[in-house]
N, C-alpha and C positions, 0 to 999 in steps of 0.2 A: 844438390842443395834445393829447397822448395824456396818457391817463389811467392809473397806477399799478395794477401788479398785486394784486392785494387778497391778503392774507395767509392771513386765516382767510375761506376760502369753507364751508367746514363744520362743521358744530357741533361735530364730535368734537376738531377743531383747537383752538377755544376753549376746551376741556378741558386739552387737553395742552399749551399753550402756556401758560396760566394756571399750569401747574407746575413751567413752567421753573424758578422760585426756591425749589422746596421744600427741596432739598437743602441749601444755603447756609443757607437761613434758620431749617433746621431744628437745624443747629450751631449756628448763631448763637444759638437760642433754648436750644438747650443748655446753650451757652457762660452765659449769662446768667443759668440757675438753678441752674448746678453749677460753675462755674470759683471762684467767689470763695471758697466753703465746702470746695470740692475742693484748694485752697490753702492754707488759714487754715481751720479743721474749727469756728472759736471757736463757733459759731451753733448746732452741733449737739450740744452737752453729751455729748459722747464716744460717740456710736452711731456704730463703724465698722461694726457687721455689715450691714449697708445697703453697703458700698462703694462709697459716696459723694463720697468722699477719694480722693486718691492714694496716702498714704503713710500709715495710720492715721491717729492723731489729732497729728503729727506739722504744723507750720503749715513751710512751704515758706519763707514772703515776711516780711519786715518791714513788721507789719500796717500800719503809718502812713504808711509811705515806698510801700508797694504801692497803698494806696487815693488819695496824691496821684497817684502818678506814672500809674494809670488812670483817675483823672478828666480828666488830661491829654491823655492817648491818648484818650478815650473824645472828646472837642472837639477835637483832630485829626482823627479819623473824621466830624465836623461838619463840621470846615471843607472838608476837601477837597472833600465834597460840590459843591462850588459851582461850582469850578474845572473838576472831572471832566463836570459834569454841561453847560458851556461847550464843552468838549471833543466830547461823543459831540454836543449840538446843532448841531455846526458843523462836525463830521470830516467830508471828503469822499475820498473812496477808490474804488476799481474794486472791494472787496467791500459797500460800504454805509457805514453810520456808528455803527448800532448795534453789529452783528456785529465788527469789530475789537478794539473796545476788550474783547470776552467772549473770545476768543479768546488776546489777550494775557494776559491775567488771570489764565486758571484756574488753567493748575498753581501760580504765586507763592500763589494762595488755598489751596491745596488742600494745601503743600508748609507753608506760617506755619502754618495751623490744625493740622497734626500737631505742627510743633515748640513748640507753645505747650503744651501737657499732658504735655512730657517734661522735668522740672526736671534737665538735663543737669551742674551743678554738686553734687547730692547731697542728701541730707535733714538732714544735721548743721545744728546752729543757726550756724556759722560759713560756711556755704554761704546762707544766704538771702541776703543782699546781693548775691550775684552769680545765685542764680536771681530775684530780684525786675528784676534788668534784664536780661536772662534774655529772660522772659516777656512785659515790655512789650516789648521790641525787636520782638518775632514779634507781636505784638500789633498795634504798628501795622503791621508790614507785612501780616497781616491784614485789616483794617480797609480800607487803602488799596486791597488788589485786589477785596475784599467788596464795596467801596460802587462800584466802577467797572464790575464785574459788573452788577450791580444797578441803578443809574442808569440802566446803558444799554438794560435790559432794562424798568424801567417808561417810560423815554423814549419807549420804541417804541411803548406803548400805547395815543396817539392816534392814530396813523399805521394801525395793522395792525386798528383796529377802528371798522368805517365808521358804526355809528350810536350811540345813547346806549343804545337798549336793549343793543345785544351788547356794549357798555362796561360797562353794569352785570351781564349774563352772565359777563365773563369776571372783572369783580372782583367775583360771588359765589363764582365757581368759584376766584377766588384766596383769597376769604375762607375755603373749604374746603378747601383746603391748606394754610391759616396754621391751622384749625383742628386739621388732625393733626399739625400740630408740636406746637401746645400739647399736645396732649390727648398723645402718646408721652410728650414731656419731661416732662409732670407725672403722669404718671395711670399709663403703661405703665413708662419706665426706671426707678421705682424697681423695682419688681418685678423687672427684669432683673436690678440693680446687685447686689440683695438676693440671688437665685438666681447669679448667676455668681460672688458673693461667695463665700458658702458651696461652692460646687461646686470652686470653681479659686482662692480665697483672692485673686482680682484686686481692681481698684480702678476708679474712673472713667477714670482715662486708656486702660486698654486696652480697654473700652466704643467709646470715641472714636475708635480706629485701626479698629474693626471695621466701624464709619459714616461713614467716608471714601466709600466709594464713591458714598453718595448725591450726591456733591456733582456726579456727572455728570449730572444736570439741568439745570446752566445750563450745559450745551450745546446744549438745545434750540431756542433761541431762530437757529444757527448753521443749523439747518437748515430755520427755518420762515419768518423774515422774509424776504421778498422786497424785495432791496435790492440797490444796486449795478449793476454793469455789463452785469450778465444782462438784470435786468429795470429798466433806466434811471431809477429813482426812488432818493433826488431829482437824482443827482448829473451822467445823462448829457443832453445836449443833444437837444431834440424835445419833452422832459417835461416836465411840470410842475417850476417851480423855486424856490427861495425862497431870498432874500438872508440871508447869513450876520448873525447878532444878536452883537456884542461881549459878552465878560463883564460892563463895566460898565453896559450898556445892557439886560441879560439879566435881573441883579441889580436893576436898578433897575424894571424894569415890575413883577418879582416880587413884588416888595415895598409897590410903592404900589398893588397892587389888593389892596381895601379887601374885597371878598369874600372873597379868599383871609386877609388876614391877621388876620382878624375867626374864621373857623376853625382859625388857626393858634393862635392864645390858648385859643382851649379844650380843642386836640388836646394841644398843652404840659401844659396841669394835668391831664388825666385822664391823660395819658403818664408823669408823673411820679409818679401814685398807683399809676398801672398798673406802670411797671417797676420801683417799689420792691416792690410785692407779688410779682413775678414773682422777683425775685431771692431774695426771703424766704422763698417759698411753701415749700420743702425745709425749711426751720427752721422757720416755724409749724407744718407738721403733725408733724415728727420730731422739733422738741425740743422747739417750746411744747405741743402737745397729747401727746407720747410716743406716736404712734402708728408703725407700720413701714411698710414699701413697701406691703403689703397694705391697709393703711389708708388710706394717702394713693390707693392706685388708687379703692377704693370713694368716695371723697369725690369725685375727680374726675368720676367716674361720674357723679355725683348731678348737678356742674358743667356738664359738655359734652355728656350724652345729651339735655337739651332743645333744644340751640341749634338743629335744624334747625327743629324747631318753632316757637320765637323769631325765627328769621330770616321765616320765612313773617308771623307777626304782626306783626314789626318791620315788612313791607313794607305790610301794611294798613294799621297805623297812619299811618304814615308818609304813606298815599295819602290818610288823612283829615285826619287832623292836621298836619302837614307834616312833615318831617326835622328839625327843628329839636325841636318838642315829641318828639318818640320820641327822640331821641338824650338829648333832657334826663332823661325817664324814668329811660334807661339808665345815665345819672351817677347818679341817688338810688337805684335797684337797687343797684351795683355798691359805694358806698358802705354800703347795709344790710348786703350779705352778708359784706363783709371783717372786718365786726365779727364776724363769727360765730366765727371764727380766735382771738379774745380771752376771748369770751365760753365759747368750747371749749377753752379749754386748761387745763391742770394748775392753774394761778394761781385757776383760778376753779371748778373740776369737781373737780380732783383727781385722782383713780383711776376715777372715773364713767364707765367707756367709753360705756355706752350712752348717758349723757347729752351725751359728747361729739360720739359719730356721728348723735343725733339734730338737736344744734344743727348741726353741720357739713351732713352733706346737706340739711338747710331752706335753710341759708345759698350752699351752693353751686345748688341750682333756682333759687333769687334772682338770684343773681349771674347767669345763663345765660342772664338774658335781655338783660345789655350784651355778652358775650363776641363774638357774630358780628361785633355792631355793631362793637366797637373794633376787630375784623380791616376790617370791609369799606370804614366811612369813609373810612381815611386814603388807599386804594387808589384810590378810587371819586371822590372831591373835586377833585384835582389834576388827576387823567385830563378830568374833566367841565369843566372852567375851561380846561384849555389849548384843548381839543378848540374849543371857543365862541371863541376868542379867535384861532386858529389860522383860523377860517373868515372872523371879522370884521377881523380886523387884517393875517394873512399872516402871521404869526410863530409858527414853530414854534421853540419853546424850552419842551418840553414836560417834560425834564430838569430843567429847572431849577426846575419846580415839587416835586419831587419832591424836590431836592438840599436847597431853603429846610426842606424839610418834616423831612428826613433831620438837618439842622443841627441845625434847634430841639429835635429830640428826643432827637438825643444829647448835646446840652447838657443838658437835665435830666435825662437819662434819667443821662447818669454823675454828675449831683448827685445823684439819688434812690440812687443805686446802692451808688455809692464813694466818696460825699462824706458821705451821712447814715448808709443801714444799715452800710454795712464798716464804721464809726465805730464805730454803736451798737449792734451785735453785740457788740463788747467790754468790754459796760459789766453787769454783775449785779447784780442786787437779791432782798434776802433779802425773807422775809412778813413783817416788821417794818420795812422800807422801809428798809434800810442798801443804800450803795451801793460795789462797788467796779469797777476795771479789772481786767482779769483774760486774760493772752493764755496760749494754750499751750506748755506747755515739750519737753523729749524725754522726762519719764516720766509729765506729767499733761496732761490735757485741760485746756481753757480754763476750764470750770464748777468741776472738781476743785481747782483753783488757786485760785477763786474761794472754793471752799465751807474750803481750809485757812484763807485769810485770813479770811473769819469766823468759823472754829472753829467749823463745824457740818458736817453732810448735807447731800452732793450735792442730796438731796431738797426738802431748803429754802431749795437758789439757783434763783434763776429768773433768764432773759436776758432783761435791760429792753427791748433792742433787738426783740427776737422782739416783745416784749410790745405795745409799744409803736406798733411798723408798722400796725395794721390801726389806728389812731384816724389817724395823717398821710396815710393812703389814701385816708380817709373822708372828710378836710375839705377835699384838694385836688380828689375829686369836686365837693365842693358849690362851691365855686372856681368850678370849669368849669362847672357848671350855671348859674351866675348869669351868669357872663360868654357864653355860649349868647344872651343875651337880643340880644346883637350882632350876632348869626349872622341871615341869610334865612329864611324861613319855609323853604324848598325850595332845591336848588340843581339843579334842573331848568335846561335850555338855554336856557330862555325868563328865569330868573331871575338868570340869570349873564349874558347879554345884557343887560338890562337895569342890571346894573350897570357895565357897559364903557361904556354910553351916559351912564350917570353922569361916568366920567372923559374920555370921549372927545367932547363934544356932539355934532358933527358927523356922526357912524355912523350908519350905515343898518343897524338890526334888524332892519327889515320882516319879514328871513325868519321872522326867531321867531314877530313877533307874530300874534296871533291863530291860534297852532299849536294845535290839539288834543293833546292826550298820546298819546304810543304806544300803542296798542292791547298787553296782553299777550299776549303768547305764552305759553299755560299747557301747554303740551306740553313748550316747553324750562323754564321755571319748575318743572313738574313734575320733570321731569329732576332741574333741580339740587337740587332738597330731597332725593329717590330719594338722588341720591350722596352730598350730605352726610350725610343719615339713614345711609347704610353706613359711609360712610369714617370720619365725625369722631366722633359723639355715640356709634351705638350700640355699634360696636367695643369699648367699653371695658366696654359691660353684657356684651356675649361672655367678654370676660378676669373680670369677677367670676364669672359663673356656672361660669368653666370651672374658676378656683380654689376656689370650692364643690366641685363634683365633684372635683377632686383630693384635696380636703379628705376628701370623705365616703368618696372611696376608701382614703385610709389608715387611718379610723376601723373603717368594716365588712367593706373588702375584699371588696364583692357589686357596688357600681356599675358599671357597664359608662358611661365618661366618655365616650367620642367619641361613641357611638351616641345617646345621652343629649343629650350638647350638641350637636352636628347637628340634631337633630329638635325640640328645646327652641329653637332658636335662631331655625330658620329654616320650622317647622311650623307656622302658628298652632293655637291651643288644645291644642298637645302640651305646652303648660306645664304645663295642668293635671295629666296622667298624670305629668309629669315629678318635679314637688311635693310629688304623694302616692307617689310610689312611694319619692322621696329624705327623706321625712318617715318614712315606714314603715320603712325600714332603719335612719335614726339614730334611732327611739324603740327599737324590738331593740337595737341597739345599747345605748344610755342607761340600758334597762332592766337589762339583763345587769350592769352599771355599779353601779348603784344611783343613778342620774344622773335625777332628776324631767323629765321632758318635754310641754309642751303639746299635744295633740290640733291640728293643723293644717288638718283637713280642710276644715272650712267655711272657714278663709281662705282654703285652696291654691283650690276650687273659684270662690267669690265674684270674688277678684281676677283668677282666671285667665280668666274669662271679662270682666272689663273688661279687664286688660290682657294679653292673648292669646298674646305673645311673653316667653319666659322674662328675657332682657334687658331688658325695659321692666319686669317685675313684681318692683319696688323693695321692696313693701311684703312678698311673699311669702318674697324673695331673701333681706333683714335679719333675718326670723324666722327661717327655716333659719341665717343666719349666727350670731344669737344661741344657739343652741342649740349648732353646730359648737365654737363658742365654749366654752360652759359643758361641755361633754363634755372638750372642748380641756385646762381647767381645772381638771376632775376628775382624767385622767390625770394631770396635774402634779402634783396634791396627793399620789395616791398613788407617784408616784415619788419626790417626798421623803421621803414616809415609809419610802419601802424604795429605797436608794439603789443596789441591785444590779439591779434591775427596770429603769432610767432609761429613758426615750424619746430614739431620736435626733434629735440637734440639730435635724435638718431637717424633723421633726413638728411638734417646740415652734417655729419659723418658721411655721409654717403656718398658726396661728391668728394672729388678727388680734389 
């Protein structure tokens, strides 16, 4: 019997094939934290200058009629999974079974996600009933080609990766490409939305036509998998073959192993604390905390610059304690830090920025150490379980671990989404706990509607919903951490074996037993922290430090930015020059001013020699930012008082 052409024989392959689904998933995560507010603006108490919205503060959809009808779509995109995922395990063709169905897909995905952000009926309130069906129409058909891309591209993941270690290589290297989605969507686009806003008076939809082209990533998969007629696997005669698995019989192993669906209950509850936060995250920091893009980047910062880090300890822990206790960790993390979100907003601070950026970056280090994890598990589990079962049973239906996976999470994931926050986003509460509903109209915001029904200041409504999210986050972690207690210590091949022999008496394990663990490979391990360290976490200390230096350029007009951030970034210990040179020009500055400024030098020095790269040095970064700050401040006051003097708009942006 001949043996199948291996896929990935190179390590850079594993890289690049691992990103086949950036592009898709990086809309999709798009879509996820700005489609529903970019709609219905209710969540964001009227801050269009962010161009976060499509149409000002302007609600597109019939909020009630829009959040059933995408809960709907959103369990549609669940169910297909199932069918689709039946489909690519059992397509047999002369180009393969993966490659077709990505093939057929793209441009329908590529052509729904443009038409979905063009509300083609108008902005008048007599036009939402027809953009609200509008949107879901392209919606599902989105959905449909998204999840058939995708299925057939993680289906291939057992196949194209021969052992458990380069399985867990290529889903850290996927977990590092889910991580710069997150980390752009939440940390980078506002800053864009907020600068293209002001520059060109756009909005998020035409953000969105300018990142189409990513989605030519999941073509990659068309030119890497070796499948088909070329190279005989599985479909031509000589090769290895394996009998076709019926949907009903597909669905039904899925589901009664007890391994898998014992991690399926707990991926559900943190999935649903997770994607209601993800869809919130834009409204907690922009209208429960009042912070702007600039703010929300620095928070994120604080969030994703540990994870490579995190990931490295996740994987120790995990080698000592098992997977199961480090993943638990990671649910009572991710629940402390979303409370930070509450604890940091207007309701509770007030106007305290600094008190808000200090709970908020404590809170996002905390959080940063479930962030990889939640990327890397769900990728990593289903791969690990079909891969074992494929060897002991002959059943490759490795799609359909992935489809079960894809169901149960868009079922909660549109209950978390568009069943609870779209709801309670529309819901306000004054500091005397009056409640009302409160949608946007064509001359008032959602909050300003609010604040006339109580006959008081914007000031004194607060949105329950914002409010509210980071406590349902918190208890659906501890949910999932309790029900953890069901999960395997490990779900190493040996322990995933062992549970097939549970339902299967009869199997023969022997291969697993008594297997030693893979030896690590700390060259490629090293590797991937290297590129997640570049790509995901520090990239965003790069964007603070470089919007300091822009900052400080407009304040003393002496910075020289690129030459500075270059050498700041990527020099060790040029932080330190870097610090005192940028402290020395804003205290001239400050001075001139009449603006009091702290002496810095003993911290610029101190920290820069613990933390040696400008981007990692948080603690040097926030003192220069506070200070950028209070100078920021000063200007302002004196432009009011002499209103012919003003600062242009795009200064007063600047500060945070």
């Amino acid at each position: 019997m001949l043996k199948a052409v291996q896929s990935l024989d190179k390590k850079w392959k594993e890289l690049v094939y691992a990103a086949s689904g950036f592009g898709p998933n990086f809309l999709m995560v798009l879509m996820g934290a700005y489609f529903s507010d970019a709609v219905n603006p209710a969540g964001l108490s009227g801050n269009v200058a962010s161009g976060q919205t499509i149409v000002g503060t302007i609600c597109l959809v019939i909020p009630a009629l829009f959040s059933i009808l995408m809960i709907v779509a959103k369990v549609f995109d669940g169910l297909i999974d199932i069918p689709f995922a039946s489909i690519t395990d059992n397509l047999s063709t002369k180009w393969g079974r993966r490659r077709p169905p990505i093939a057929i897909c793209f441009l329908p995905m590529v052509i729904s996600f443009a038409f979905l952000w063009w509300p083609v009926f108008g902005t008048a309130e007599s036009a939402q009933i027809g953009n609200t069906i509008w949107f879901i129409f392209w919606a599902l058909v989105f959905f449909s080609t998204y999840t058939m891309c995708l299925i057939a591209f993680y289906g291939s993941l057992s196949n194209v990766c021969t052992s458990a270690s380069q399985r867990l290589r290529v889903s850290a290297f996927k977990s590092f490409f889910d991580t710069i989605s997150y980390c752009v969507v939440y940390a980078l686009v506002p800053v864009i939305l907020q600068g293209l806003y002001s520059a060109t008076g756009w909005g998020i939809d035409k953000f969105v036509f300018m990142c189409l082209p990513l989605m030519l990533t999941m073509l990659i998969p068309l030119f890497m998998i070796k499948e088909g007629k070329k190279y005989g696997y599985p479909e031509n005669e000589g090769f290895e073959k394996q009998p076709k698995i019926k949907l009903g019989q597909s669905f039904k192993i899925t589901f009664k192993n007890k391994i898998f669906g014992n991690w399926l209950v707990v991926n559900c509850c943190s999935f649903f604390g997770l994607q209601m936060f993800l869809v919130a995250m834009n409204a907690l920091i922009i209208g429960g905390m009042g912070m702007n893009g600039v703010g929300m980047t620095i928070l994120n910062t604080c969030a994703f610059a540990p994870v490579p880090i995190m990931l490295y300890l996740f994987r120790k822990l995990a080698a000592k304690k098992g997977l199961r206790f480090t993943y638990q960790t990671c649910l009572v993390s991710f629940a402390i830090a979303i409370l930070s979100f509450f604890f940091g907003s207007t309701f509770i601070c007030g106007g305290n920025k600094l008190a808000q950026y200090l709970i908020g970056c404590i809170g996002g280090v905390i959080g940063s150490w479930a962030i990889g994890a939640f990327f890397m598990m769900p990728y990593m589990i289903p791969a690990q379980i079909s891969s074992v079962e494929e060897k002991l049973l002959k059943k490759n239906h490795s799609a359909m671990y992935f489809a079960a996976q894809a169901f149960a999470t868009s079922v909660v994931g549109a209950i978390a989404s568009y069943g609870v926050y779209d709801i309670l986003k529309n819901i306000f509460v004054t500091s005397d706990f009056r409640f009302t509903w409160a949608e946007a109209t064509d001359t008032l915001s959602a909050i300003e509607s609010a604040a006339q029904h109580f006959g008081t200041d914007v000031a004194n409504v607060f949105n329950f919903g914002v409010m509210i999210v980071p406590f349902i986050v918190a208890v659906l972690c501890i949910v999932g951490f309790l029900f953890a207690f069901r999960m395997p210590r490990d779900y190493s091949p040996a322990e995933v074996a062992k549970t097939f022999k549970k339902m299967y008496p009869d199997l023969d394990i022997s291969e697993y037993e008594n297997v030693t663990k893979e030896k690590e490979e700390k060259g490629e391990i090293l590797f991937v922290q290297i590129a997640l360290s570049i790509l995901s976490g520090f990239v965003f200390g790069f964007i603070w430090f470089g919007l300091l230096l822009a900052s400080l350029k407009k304040l003393t007009g002496q910075t020289k930015c690129a030459l500075l951030w270059a050498l700041g970034c990527f020099v060790p210990f040029f932080g330190i020059f870097a610090m005192l040179r940028l402290n020395k020009a804003l205290a001239a500055k400050a001075a001139e001013k009449g603006v009091p400024v702290k002496d810095r030098k003993l911290v610029s020095v101190l920290f820069g020699i613990l933390l040696p790269l400008s981007f990692l040095n948080i603690v040097s970064l926030s003192l220069l930012q506070k200070d950028v700050n209070r100078l920021y401040a000063a200007e302002e006051a004196a432009a009011e008082s002499a209103p012919a003097e003003e600062l242009p708009a795009s200064d007063n942006e600047a500060a945070v």
